[in-house]
C-alpha positions as CSV (number, residue, x, y, z in Angstrom):
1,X,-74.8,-25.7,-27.6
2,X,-77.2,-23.4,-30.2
3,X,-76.0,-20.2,-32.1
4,X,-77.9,-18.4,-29.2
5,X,-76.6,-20.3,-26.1
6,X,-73.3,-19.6,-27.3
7,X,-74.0,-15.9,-27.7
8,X,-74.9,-15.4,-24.6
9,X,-71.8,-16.5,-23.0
10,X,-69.5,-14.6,-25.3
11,X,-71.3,-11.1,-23.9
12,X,-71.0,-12.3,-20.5
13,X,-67.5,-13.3,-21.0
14,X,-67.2,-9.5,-22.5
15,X,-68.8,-8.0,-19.6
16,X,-66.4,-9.7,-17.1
17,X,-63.2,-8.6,-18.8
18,X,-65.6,-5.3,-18.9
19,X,-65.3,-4.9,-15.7
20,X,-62.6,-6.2,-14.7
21,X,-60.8,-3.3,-16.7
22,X,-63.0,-1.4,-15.4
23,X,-61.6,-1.8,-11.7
24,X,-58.0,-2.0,-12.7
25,X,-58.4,1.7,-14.2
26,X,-60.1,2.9,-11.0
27,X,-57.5,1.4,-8.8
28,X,-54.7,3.2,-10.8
29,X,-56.4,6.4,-10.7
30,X,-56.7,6.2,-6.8
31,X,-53.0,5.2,-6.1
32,X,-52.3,8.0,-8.7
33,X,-53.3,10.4,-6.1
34,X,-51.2,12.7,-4.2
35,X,-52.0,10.2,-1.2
36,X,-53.8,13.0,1.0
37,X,-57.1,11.2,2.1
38,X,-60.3,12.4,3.4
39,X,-60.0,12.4,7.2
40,X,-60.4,8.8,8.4
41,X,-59.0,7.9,4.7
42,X,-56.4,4.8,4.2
43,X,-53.6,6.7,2.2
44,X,-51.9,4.3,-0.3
45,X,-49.2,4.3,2.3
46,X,-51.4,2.1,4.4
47,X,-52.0,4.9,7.4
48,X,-54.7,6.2,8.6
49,X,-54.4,10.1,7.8
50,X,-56.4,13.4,8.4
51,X,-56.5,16.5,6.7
52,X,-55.2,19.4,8.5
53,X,-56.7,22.8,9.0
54,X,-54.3,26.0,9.2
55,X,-54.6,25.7,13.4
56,X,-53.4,22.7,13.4
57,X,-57.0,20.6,14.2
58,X,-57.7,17.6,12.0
59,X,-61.4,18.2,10.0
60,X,-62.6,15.6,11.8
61,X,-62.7,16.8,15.0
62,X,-58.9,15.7,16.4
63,X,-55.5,17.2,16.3
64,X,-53.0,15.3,14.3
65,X,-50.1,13.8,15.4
66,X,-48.5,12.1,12.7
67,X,-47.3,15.0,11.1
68,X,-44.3,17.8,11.2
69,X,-44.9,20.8,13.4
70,X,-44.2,22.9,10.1
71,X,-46.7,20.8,8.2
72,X,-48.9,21.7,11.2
73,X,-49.3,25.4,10.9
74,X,-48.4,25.1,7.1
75,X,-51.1,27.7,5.4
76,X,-54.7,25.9,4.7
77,X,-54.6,25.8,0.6
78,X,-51.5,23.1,0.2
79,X,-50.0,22.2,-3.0
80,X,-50.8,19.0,-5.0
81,X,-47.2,17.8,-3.7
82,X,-47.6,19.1,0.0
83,X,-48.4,15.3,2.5
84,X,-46.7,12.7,0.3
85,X,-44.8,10.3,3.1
86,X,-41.4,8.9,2.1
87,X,-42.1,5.7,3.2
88,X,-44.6,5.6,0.8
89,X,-42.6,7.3,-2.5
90,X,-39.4,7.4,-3.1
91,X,-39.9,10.8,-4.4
92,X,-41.6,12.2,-1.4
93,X,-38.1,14.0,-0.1
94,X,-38.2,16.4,-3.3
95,X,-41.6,18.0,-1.6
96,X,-40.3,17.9,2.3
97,X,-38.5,21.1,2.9
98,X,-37.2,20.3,5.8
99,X,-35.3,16.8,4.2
100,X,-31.7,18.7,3.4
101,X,-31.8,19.9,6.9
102,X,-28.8,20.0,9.1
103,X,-29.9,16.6,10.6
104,X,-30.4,15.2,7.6
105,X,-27.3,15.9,6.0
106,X,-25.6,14.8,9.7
107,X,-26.7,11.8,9.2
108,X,-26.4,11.0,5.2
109,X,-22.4,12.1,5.5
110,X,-22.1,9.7,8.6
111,X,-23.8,7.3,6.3
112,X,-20.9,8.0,3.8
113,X,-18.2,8.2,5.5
114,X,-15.4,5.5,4.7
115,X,-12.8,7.1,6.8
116,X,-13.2,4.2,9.6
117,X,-13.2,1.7,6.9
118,X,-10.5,-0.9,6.9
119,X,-9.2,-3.3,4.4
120,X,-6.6,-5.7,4.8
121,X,-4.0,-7.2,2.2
122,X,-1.6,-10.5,2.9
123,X,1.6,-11.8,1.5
124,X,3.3,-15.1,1.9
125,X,7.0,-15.1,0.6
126,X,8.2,-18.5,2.5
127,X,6.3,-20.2,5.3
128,X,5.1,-16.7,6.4
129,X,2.3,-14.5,5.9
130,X,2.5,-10.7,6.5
131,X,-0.9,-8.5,7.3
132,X,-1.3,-5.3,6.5
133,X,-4.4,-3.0,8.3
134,X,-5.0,-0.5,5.6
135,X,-7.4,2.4,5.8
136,X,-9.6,4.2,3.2
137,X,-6.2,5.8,1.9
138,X,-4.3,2.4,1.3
139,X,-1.9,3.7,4.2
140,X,-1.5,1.0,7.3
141,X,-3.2,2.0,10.2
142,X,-0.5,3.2,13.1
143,X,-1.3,3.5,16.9
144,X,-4.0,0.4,17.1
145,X,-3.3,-3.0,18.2
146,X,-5.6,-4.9,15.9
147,X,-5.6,-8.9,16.0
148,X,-5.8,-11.3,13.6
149,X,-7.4,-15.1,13.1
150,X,-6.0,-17.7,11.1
151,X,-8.2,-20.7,10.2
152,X,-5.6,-23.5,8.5
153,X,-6.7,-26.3,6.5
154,X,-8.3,-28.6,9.4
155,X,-9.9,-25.8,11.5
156,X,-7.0,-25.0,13.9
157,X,-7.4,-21.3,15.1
158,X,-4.6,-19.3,15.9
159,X,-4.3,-15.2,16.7
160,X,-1.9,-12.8,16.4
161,X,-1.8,-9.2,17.7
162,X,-0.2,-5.8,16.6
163,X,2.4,-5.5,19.6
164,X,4.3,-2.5,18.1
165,X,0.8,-1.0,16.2
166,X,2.8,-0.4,12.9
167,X,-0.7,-1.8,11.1
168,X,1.4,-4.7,10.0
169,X,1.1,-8.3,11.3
170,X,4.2,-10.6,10.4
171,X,3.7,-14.4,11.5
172,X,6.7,-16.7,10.5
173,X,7.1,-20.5,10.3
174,X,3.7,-21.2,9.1
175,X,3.2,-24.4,7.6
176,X,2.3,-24.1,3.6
177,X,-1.2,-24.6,3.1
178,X,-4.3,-22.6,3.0
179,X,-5.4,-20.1,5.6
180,X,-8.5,-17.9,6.5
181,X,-7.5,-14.3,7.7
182,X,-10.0,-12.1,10.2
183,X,-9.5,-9.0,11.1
184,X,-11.1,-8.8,14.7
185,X,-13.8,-5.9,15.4
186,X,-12.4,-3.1,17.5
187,X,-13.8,0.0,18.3
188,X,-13.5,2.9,16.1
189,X,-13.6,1.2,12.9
190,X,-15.4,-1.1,10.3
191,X,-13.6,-4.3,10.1
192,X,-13.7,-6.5,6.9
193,X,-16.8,-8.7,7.3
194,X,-16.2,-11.7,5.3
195,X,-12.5,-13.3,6.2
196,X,-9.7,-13.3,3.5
197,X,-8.3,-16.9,2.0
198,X,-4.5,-16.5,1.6
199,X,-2.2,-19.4,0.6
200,X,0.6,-19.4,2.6
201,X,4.0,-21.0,0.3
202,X,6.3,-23.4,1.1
203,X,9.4,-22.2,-0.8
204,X,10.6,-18.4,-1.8
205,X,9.8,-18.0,-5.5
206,X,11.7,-14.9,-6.1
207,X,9.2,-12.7,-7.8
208,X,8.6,-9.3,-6.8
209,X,6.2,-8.5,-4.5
210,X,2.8,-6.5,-5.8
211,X,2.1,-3.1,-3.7
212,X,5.4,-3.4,-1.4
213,X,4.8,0.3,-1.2
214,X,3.0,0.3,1.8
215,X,6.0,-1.1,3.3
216,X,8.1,1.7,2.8
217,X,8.8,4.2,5.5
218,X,10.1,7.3,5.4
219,X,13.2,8.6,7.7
220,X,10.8,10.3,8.9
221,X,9.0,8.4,10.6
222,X,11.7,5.9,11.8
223,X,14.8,7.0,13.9
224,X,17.4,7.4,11.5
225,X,20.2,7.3,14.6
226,X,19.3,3.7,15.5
227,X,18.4,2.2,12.2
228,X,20.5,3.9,9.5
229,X,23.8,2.1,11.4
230,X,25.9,0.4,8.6
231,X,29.7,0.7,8.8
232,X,33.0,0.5,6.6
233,X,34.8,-0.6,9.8
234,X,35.8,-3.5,8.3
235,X,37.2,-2.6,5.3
236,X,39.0,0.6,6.9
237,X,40.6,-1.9,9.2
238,X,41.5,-4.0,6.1
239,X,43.0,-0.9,4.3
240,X,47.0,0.2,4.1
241,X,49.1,3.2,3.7
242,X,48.7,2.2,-0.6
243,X,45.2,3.4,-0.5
244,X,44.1,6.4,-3.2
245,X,42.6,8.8,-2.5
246,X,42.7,11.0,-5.3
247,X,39.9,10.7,-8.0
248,X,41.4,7.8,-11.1
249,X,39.9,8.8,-14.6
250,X,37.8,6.8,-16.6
251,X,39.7,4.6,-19.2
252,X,38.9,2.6,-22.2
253,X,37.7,-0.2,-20.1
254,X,36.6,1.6,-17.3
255,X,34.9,4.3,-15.7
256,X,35.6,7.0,-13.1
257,X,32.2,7.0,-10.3
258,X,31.4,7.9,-7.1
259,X,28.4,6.7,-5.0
260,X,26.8,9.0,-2.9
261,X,23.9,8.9,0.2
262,X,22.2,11.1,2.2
263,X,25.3,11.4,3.7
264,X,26.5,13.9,1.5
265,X,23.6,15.9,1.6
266,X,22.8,18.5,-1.5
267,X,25.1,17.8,-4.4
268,X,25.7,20.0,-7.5
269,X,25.4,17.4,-10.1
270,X,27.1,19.9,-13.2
271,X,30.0,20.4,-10.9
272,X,30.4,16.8,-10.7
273,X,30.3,16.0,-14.4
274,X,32.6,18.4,-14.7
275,X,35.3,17.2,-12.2
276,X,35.4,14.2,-14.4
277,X,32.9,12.0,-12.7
278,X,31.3,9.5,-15.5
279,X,28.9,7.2,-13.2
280,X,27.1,7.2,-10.0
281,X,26.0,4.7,-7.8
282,X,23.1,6.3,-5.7
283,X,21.6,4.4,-2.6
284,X,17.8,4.0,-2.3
285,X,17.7,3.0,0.6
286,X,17.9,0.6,3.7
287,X,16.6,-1.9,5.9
288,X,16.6,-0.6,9.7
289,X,19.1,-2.4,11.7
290,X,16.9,-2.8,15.1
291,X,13.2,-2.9,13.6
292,X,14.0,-3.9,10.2
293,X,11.6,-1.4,9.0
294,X,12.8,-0.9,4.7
295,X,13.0,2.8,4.7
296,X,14.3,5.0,1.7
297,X,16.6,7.7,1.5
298,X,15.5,11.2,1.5
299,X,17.8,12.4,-1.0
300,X,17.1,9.2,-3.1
301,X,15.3,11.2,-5.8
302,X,16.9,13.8,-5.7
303,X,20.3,12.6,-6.5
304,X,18.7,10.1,-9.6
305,X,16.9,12.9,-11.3
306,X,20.6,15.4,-11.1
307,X,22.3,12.7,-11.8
308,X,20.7,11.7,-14.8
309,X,20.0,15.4,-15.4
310,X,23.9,16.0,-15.7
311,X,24.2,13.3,-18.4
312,X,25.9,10.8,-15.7
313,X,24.9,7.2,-15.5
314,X,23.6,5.7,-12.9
315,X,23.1,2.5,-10.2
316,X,21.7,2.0,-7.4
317,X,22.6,0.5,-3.8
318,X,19.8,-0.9,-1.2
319,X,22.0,-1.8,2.4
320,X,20.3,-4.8,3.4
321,X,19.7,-6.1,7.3
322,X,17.9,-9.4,5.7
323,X,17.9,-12.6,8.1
324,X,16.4,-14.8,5.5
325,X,15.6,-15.4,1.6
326,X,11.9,-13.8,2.2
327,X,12.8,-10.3,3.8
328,X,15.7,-10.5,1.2
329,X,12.5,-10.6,-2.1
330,X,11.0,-7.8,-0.2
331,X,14.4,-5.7,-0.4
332,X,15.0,-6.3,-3.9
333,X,11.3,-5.4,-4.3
334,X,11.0,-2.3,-2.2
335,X,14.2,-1.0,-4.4
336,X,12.4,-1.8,-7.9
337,X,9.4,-0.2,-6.6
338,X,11.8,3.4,-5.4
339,X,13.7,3.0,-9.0
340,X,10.1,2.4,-11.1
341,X,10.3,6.0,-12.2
342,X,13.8,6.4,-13.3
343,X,15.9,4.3,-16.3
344,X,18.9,3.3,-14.9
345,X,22.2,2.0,-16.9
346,X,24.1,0.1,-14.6
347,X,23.5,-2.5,-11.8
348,X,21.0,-2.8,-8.4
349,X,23.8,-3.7,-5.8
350,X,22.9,-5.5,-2.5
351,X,25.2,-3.3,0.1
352,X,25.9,-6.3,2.9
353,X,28.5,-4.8,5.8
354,X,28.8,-4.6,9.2
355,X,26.1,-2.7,11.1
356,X,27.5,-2.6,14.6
357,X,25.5,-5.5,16.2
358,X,22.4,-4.9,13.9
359,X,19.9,-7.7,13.1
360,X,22.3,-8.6,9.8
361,X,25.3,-9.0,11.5
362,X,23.8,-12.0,13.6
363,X,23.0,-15.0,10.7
364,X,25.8,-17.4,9.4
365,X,27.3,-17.3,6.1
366,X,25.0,-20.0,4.3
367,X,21.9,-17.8,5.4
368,X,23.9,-14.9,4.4
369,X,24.7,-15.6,0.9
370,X,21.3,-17.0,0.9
371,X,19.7,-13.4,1.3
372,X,22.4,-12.4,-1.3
373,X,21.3,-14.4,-4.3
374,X,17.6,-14.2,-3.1
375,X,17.6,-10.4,-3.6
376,X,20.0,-10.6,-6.8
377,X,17.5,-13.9,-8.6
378,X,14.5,-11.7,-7.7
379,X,15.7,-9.0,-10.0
380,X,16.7,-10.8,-12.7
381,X,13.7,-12.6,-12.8
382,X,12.0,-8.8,-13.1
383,X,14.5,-8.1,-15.7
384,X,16.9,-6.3,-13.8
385,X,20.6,-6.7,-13.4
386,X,21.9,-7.1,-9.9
387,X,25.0,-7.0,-7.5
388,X,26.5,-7.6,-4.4
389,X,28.6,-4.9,-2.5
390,X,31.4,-5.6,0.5
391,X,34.7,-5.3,1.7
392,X,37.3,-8.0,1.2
393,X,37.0,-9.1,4.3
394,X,32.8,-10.2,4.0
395,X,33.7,-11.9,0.5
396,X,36.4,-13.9,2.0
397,X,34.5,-14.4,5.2
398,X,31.2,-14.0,6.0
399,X,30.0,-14.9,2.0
400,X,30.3,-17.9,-0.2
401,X,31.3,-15.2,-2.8
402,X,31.5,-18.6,-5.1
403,X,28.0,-18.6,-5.3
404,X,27.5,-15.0,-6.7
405,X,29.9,-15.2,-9.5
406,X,26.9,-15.0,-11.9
407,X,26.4,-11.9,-10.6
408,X,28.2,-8.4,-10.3
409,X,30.3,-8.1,-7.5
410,X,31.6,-4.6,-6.3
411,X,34.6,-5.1,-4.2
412,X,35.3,-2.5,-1.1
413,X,39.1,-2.6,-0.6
414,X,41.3,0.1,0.3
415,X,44.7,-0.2,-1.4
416,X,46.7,0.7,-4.7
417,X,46.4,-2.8,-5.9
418,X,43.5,-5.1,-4.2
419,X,44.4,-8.4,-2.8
420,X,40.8,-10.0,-3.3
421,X,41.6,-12.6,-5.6
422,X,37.9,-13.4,-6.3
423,X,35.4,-11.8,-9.4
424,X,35.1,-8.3,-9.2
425,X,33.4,-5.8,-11.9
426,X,33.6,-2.6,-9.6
427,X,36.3,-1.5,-7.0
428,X,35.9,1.0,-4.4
429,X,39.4,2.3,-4.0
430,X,38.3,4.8,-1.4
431,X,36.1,6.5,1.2
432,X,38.1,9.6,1.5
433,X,37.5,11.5,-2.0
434,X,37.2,15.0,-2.6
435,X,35.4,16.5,-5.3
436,X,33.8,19.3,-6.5
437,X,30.4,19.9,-6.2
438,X,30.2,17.6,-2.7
439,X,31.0,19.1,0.7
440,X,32.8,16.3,2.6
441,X,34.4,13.1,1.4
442,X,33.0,10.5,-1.0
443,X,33.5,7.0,-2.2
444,X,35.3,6.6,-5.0
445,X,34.6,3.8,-7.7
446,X,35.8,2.3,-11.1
447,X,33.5,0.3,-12.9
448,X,35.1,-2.1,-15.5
449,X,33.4,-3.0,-18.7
């Protein structure tokens, strides 16, 4: 090709990209436009639209319909902003008046509401899995029979309803393995929409459970009457004329206490102190002896803050209504949770006694002494120092109190001189104290050291 061949096609190559800038600039300037067209115009929305005269007519010749009523008899000279749809611009709402409306806002808090949201957490201790509905709040969701699916390993479904509508699902004797949990839709509320994997265990590993909170009640919401039913008729059977009932003081290898419920409603904790009173042992709480709901003690705070408030040292005592090693983590798990505000200087007892025919009094004494040492191994593997509480008559019966040696044992027996011949590092002499600073009678305790 010549110098002047090859001229030639560099202009014309100039031109092109010319004008092909050329149109790209044009294009931009149109869509740069507030998007109010001539009448018969394609906006850059992609509708046809027509401009609007203050009586409502279109200026070519027709009456609009593809607008408001107020941007029908809006005045004839519009702002630059007036016409912009929203379809079109994500900034059109700033120009619509009409946008933050009651309807509008209806429908974006509808849009935003989570209150009808539900989540759902699991927990496997031992061969079970426990499901627990939560709302927006974390709190279970009470008064709705929700159902479950399980999915296992090889694609074997299995459901599971909310008979007593707690918002808690419990399914024992699961085989260990993998499972998929769905929460089924049901009116009212937005259910999870993907399932949740949960691995269900095959043997208790004693570790505290993570958020047992939500399975702790309140007395009021259970019926204290039925559920709060444990008894010292065992050991008062087991006592004699011997027993002391005036307060022992504290020695130099032991300590004068009480322990004290909700039972002995308000306490003044300086007048206590002051009656010679060196520890308390204050209960957080208990397992219900019909539902086995774990509920805790209304005065439970109360009593640890004016305890410790006083200058007294204190324990603390859960009464358990456990029928197996799993319910038995949550107990010792529901109590760490009630105590994780406070310091505490002496031991987290297990209180096992009669309940008159609760759910406690029905398992043997292997299964027994299992829940024992299943709640005392979960706190010591949390760091915690635990205990089991009972009269002579549980130790030497209904316990293997062999198998809790390692462990503090606080002995319930009613006479000058106790004939448990077993391991003891606390003795509760008597149930019929007197003391100032507590209206009725009290337990009364020495703790050895």
């Amino acid at each position: 090709m010549d110098s002047r061949s090859r001229l030639l096609t560099i202009c014309g190559c100039l031109g092109a990209v010319a004008l092909i800038l050329l149109i790209v600039v044009l294009i931009a300037d149109g869509n740069g436009k507030t998007g109010r067209g001539t009448a018969g115009q394609v906006s850059d929305t992609g509708s046809i639209e027509s401009t609007v005269n203050a009586d409502g007519a279109a200026s070519d010749g027709t009456v609009s319909d593809g607008m408001s009523q107020s941007m029908q008899t809006a005045p004839a000279q519009k702002s630059a902003s007036e016409g912009r749809l929203i379809g079109g611009n994500p900034s059109a709402f700033m120009y619509d008046d009409s946008f933050f409306d009651e309807v509008h806002s209806a429908a974006f808090d509808a849009a935003m509401d989570m209150s009808n949201n539900l989540t759902i957490m699991t927990t496997s201790v031992e061969k079970d899995l426990r499901v627990l509905v939560l709302d927006n709040a974390g709190e279970p969701v009470k008064g709705v029979p929700f159902n479950i699916r399980l999915v296992d390993s090889n694609d074997v479904t299995s459901k599971y309803k909310d008979l007593d509508k707690d918002g808690v699902i419990y399914v024992g004797e699961l085989a260990a393995g993998d499972y998929d949990v769905t929460l089924e839709p049901i009116d009212g509320y937005r259910v999870p929409i993907h399932s949740t994997k949960v691995s269900v265990k095959d043997k208790v590993e004693y570790i505290p459970i993570a958020d047992i909170s939500v399975l702790i009640k309140t007395e009021d919401e259970i019926n204290a009457a039925l559920e709060d039913t444990a008894s010292k008729a065992d050991a008062l059977e087991d006592s004699d004329n011997s027993e002391i009932v005036t307060l022992q003081a504290g020695g130099a290898n032991h300590k004068a206490g009480i322990d004290v419920s909700s039972w002995q409603g308000d306490i003044d904790w300086d007048k206590v102190k002051a009656s010679g009173i060196e520890f308390v042992i204050v209960r957080s709480g208990y397992r219900g002896s019909v539902t086995g709901a774990i509920v805790k003690d209304k005065y439970f705070d109360a009593n640890v803050s004016g305890a410790q408030a006083a200058g007294l040292q204190v324990g603390v005592y859960f009464v358990t209504q456990a029928v197996n090693e799993a319910e038995a983590v949550e107990e010792a798990s529901a109590v760490m949770e009630m105590c994780s505000d406070y310091k505490l200087e002496l031991p987290i007892y297990l209180d096992v006694e009669g309940s008159n025919g609760g759910r406690g009094d029905q398992i043997d004494v292997a299964t027994r002494t299992d829940v024992c040492e299943a709640f005392c191994r979960t706190l010591e593997n949390a760091g915690q120092s635990g205990g089991v509480y009972a009269c002579r008559y549980w130790l030497q019966k209904n316990i293997d109190a062999e198998r809790l040696n390692r462990y503090n044992v606080w002995l319930a027996e009613y006479r000058s001189t106790p004939l448990y011949g077993g391991y003891y590092s606390m003795w509760q002499y008597t149930s019929k104290g007197r003391i100032d600073g507590i209206s009725g009678n009290v337990d009364f305790d020495i703790y050895y050291y």
